[in-house]
N, CA, C and O atoms as a GROMACS GRO file, in nm:
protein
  400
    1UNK      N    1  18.079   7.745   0.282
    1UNK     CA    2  18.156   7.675   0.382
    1UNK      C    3  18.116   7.528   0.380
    1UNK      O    4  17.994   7.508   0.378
    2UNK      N    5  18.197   7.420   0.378
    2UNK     CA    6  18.159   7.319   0.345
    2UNK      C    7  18.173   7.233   0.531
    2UNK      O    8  18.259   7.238   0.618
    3UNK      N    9  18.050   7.169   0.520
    3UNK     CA   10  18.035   7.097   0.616
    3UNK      C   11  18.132   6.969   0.700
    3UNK      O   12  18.157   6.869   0.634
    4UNK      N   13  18.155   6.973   0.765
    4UNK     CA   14  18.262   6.830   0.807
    4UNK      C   15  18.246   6.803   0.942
    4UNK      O   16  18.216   6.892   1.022
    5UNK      N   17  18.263   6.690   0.972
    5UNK     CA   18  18.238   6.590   1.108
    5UNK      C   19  18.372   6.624   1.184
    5UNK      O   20  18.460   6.658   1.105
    6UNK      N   21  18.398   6.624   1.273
    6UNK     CA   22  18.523   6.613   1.340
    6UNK      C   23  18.469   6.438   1.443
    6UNK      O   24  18.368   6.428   1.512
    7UNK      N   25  18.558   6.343   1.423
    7UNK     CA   26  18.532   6.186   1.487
    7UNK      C   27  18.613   6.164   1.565
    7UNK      O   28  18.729   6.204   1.557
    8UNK      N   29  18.558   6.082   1.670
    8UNK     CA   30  18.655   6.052   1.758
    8UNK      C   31  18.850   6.029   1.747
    8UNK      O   32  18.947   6.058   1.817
    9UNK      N   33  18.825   5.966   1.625
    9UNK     CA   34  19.006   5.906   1.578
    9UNK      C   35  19.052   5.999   1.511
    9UNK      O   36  19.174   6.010   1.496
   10UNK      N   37  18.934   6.115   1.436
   10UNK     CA   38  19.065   6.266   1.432
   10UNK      C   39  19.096   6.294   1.545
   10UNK      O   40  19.216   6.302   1.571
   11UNK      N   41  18.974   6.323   1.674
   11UNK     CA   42  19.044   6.387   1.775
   11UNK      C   43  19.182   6.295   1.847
   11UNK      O   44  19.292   6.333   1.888
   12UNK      N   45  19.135   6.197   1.843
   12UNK     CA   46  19.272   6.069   1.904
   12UNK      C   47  19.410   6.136   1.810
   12UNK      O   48  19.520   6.145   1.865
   13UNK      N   49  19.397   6.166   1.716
   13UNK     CA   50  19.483   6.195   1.592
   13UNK      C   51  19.588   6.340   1.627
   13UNK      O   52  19.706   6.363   1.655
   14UNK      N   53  19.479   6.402   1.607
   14UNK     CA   54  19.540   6.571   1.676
   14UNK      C   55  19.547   6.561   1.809
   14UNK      O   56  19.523   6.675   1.849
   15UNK      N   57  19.570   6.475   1.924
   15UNK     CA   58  19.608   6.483   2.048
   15UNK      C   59  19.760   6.381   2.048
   15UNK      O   60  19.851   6.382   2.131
   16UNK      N   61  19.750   6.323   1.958
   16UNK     CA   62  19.874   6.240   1.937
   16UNK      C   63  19.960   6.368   1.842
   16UNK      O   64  20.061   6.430   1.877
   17UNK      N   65  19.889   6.379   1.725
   17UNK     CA   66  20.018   6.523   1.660
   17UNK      C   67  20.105   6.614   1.774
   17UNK      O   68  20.226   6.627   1.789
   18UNK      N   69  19.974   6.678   1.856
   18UNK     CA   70  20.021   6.800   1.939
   18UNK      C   71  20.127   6.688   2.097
   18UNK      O   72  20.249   6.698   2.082
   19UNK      N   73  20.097   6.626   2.183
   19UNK     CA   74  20.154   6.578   2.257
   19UNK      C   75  20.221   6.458   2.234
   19UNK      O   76  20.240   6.391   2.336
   20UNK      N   77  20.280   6.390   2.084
   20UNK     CA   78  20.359   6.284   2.061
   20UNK      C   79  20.347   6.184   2.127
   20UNK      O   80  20.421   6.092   2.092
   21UNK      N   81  20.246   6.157   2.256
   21UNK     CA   82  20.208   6.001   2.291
   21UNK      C   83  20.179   5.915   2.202
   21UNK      O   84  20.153   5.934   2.083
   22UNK      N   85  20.184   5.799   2.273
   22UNK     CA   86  20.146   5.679   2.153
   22UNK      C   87  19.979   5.701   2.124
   22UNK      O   88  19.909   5.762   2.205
   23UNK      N   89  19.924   5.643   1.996
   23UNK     CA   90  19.821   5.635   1.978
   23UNK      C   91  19.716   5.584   2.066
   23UNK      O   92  19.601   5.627   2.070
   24UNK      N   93  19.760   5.501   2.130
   24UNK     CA   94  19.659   5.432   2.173
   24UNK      C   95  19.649   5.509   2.331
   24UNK      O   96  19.545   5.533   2.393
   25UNK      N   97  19.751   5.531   2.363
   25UNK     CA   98  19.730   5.650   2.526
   25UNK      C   99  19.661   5.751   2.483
   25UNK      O  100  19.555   5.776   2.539
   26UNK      N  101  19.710   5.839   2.364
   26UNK     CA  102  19.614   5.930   2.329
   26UNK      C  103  19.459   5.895   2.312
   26UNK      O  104  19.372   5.960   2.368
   27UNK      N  105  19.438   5.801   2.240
   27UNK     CA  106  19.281   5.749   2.235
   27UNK      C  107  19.250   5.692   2.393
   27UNK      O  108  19.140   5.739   2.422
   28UNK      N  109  19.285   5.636   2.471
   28UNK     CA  110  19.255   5.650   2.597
   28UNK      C  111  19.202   5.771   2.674
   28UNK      O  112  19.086   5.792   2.709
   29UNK      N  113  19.298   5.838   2.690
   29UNK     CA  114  19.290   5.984   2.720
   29UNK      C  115  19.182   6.034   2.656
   29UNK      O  116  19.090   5.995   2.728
   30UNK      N  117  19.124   6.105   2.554
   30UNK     CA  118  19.034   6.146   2.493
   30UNK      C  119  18.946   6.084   2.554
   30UNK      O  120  18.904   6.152   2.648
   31UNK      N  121  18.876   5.943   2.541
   31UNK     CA  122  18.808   5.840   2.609
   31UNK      C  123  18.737   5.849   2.794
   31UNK      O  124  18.632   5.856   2.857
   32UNK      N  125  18.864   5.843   2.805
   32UNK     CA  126  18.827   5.856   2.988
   32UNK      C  127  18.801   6.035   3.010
   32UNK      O  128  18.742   6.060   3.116
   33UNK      N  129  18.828   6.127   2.946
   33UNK     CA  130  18.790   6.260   2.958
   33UNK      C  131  18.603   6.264   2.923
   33UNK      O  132  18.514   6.319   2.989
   34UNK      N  133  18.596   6.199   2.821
   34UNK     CA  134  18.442   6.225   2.714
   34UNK      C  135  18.371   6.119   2.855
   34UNK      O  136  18.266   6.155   2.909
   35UNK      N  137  18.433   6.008   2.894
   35UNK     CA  138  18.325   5.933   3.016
   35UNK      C  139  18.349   5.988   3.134
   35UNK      O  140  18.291   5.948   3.235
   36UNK      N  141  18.441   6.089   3.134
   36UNK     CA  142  18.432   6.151   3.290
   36UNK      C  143  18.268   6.276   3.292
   36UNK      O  144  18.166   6.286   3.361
   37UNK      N  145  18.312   6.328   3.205
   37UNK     CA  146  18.174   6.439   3.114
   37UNK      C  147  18.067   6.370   3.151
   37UNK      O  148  17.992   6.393   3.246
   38UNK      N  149  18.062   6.267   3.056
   38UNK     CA  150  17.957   6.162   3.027
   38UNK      C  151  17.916   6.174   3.224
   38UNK      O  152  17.858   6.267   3.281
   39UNK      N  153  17.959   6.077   3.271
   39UNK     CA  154  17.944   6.073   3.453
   39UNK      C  155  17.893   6.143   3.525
   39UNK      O  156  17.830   6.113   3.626
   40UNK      N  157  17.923   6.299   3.461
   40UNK     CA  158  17.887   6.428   3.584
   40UNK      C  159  17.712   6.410   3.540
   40UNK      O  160  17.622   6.397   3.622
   41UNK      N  161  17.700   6.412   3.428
   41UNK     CA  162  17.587   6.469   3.362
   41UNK      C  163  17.530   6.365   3.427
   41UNK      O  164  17.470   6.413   3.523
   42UNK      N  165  17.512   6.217   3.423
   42UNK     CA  166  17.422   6.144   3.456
   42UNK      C  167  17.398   6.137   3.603
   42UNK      O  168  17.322   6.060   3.662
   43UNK      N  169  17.481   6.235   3.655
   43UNK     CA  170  17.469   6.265   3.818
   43UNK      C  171  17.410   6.347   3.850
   43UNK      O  172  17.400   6.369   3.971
   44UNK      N  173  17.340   6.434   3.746
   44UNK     CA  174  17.277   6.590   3.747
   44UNK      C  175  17.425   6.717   3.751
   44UNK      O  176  17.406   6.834   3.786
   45UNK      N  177  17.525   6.678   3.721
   45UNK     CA  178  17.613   6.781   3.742
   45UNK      C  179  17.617   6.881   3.694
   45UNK      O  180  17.537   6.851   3.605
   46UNK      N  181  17.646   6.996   3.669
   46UNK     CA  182  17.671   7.076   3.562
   46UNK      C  183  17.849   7.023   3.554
   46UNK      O  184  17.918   6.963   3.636
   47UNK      N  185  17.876   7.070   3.434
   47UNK     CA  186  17.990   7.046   3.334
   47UNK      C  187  18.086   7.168   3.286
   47UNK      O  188  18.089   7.203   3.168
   48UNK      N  189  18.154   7.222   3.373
   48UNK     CA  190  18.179   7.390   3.300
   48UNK      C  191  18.362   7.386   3.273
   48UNK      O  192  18.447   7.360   3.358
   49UNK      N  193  18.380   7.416   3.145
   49UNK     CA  194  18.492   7.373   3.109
   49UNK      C  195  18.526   7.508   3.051
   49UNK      O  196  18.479   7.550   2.945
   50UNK      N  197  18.668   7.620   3.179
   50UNK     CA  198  18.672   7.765   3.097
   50UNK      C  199  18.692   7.728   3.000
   50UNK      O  200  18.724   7.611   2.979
   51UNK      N  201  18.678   7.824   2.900
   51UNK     CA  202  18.707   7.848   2.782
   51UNK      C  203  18.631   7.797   2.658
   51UNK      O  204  18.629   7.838   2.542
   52UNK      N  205  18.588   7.724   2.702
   52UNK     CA  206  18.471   7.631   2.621
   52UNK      C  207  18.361   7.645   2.658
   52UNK      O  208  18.315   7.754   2.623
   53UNK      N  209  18.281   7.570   2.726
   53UNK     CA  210  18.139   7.600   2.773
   53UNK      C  211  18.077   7.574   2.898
   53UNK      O  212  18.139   7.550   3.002
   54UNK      N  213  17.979   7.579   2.888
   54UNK     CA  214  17.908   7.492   3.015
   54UNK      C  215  17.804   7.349   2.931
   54UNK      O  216  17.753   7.364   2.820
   55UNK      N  217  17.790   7.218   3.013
   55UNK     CA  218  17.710   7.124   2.984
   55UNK      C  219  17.593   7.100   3.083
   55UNK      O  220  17.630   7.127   3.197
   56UNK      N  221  17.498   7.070   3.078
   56UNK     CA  222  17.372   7.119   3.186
   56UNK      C  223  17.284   7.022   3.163
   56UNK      O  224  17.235   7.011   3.051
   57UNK      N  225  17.253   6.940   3.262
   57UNK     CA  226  17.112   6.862   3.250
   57UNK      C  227  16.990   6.942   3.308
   57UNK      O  228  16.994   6.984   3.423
   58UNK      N  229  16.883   6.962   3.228
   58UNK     CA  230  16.771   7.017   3.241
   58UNK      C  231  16.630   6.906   3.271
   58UNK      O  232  16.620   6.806   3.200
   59UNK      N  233  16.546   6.928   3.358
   59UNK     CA  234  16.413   6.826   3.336
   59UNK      C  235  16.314   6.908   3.243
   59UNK      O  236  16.291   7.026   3.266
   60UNK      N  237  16.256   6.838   3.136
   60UNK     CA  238  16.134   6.906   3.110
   60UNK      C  239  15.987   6.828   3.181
   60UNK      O  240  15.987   6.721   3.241
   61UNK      N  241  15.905   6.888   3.163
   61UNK     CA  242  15.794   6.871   3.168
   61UNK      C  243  15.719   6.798   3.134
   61UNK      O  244  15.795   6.735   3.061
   62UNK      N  245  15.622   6.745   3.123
   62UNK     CA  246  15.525   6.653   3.091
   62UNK      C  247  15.438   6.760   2.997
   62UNK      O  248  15.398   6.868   3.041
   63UNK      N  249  15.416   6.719   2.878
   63UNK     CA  250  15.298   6.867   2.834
   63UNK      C  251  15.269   6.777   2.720
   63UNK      O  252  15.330   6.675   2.692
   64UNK      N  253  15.148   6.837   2.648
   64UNK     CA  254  15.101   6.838   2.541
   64UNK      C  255  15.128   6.896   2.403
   64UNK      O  256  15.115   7.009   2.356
   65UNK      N  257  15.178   6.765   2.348
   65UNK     CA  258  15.212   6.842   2.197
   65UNK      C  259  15.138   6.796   2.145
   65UNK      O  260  15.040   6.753   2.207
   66UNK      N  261  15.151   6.781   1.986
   66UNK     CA  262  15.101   6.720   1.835
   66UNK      C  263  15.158   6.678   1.763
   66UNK      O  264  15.273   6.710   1.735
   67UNK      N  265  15.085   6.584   1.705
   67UNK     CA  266  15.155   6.515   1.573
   67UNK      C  267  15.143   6.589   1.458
   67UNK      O  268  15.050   6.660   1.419
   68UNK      N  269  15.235   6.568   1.414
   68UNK     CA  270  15.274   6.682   1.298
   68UNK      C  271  15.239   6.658   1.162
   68UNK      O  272  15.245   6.730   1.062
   69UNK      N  273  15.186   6.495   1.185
   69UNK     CA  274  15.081   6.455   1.052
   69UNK      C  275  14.965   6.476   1.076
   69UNK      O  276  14.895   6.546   1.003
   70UNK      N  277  14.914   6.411   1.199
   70UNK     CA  278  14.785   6.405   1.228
   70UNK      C  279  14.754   6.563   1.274
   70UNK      O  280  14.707   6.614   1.173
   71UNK      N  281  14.756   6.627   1.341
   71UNK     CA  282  14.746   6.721   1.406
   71UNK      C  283  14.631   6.693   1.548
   71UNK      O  284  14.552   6.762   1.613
   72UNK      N  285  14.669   6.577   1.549
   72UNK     CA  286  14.587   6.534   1.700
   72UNK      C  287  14.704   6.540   1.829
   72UNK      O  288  14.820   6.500   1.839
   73UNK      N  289  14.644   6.586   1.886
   73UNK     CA  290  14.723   6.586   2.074
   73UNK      C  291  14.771   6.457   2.115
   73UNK      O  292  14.719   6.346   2.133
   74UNK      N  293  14.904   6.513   2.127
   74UNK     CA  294  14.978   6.391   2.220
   74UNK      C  295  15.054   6.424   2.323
   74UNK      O  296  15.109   6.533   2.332
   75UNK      N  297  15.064   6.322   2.417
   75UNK     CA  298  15.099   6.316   2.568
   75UNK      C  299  15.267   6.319   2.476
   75UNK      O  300  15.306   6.259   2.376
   76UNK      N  301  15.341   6.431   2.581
   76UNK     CA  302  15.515   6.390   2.572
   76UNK      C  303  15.540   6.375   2.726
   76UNK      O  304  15.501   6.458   2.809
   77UNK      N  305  15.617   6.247   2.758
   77UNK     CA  306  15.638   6.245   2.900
   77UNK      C  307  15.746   6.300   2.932
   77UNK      O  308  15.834   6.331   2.852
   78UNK      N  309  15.750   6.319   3.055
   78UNK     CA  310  15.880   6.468   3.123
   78UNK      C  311  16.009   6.345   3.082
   78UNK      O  312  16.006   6.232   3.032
   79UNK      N  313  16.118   6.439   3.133
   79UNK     CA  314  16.246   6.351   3.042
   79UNK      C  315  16.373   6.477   3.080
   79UNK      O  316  16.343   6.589   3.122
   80UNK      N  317  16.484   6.439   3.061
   80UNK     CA  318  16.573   6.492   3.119
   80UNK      C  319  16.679   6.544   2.966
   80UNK      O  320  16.723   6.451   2.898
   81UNK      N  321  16.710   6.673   2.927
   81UNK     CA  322  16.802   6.754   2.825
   81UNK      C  323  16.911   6.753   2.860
   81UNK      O  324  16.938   6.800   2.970
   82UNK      N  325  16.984   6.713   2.799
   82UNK     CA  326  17.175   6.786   2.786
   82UNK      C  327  17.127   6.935   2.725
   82UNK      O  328  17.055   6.936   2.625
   83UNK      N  329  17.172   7.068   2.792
   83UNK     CA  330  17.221   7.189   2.726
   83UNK      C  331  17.354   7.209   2.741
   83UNK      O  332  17.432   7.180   2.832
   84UNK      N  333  17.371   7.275   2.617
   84UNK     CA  334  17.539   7.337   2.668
   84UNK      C  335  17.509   7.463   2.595
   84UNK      O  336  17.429   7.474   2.502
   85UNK      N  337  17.592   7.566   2.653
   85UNK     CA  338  17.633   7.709   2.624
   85UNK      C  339  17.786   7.710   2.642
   85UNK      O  340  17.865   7.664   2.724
   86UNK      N  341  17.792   7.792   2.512
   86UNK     CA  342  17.926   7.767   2.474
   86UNK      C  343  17.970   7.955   2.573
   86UNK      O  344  17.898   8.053   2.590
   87UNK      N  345  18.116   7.928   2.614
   87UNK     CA  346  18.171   8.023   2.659
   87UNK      C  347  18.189   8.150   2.540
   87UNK      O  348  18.179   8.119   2.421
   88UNK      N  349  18.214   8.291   2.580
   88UNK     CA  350  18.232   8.398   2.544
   88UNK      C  351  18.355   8.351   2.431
   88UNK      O  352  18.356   8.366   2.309
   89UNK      N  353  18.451   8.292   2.516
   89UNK     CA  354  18.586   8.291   2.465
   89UNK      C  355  18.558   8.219   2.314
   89UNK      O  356  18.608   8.268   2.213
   90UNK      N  357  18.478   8.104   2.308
   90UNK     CA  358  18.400   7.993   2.243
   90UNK      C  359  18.352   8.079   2.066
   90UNK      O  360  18.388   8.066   1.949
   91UNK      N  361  18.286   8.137   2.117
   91UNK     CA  362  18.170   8.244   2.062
   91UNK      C  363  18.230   8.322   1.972
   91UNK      O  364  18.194   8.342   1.856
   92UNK      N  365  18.342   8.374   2.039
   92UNK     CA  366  18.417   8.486   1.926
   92UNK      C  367  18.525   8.426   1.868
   92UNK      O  368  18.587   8.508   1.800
   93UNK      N  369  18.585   8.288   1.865
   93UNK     CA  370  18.698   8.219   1.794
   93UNK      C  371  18.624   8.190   1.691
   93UNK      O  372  18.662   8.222   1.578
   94UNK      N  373  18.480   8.111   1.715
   94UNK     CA  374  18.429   8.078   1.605
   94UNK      C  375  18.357   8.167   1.503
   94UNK      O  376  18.339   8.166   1.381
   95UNK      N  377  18.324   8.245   1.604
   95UNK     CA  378  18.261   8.407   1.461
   95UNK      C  379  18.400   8.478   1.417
   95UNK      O  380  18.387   8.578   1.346
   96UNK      N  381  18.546   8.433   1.454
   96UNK     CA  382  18.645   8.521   1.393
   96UNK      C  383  18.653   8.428   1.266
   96UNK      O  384  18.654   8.466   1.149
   97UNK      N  385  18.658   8.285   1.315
   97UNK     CA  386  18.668   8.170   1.190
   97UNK      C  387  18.588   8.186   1.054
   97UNK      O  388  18.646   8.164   0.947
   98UNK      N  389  18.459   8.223   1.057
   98UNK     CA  390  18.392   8.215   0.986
   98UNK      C  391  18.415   8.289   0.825
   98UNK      O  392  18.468   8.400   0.812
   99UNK      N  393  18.379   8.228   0.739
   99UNK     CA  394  18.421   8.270   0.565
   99UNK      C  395  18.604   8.223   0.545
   99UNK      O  396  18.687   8.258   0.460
  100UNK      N  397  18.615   8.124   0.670
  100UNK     CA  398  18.727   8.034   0.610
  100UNK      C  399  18.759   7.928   0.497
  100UNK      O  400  18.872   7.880   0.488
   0.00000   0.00000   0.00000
């Protein structure tokens, strides 16, 4: 299976194919959707979009890791994760896809 990016101006691209707006409303649109996302998350929101997934800000911890050259202890300071879990619906389109 060969690897590929999907980029912002395909998606602008295939939202202009499927709904015939002009390009540039379509790239808008796409735009103000990805900074509405963008918004919740930096608010602590969760993000749950049926059919697709959920997006989740998590805090971690402050803990002790290592350097992976040195193998000496280092401080990681606590800090805040994007998770997402992809929906059921999500899960089985893409395991039907697979050996395409």
């Amino acid at each position: 299976m060969k690897a590929t990016t999907l980029t912002r101006a395909e998606l602008f691209e295939a939202v202009h194919n499927e709904l015939g707006l002009p390009r540039q409303e379509c790239a808008a649109l796409v735009e103000r959707t990805l900074d509405l996302v963008i918004d919740s998350l930096e608010k602590g929101e969760t993000v749950k979009l049926s059919g697709f997934g959920v997006f989740q800000v998590r805090e971690k911890n402050a803990r002790v890791g290592r350097n992976p050259k040195t193998g000496k202890p280092a401080a990681i300071d606590p800090r805040k994760v994007i998770s997402f879990r992809a929906s059921q619906i999500m899960k089985a389109r893409v395991d039907a896809g697979i050996g395409e």
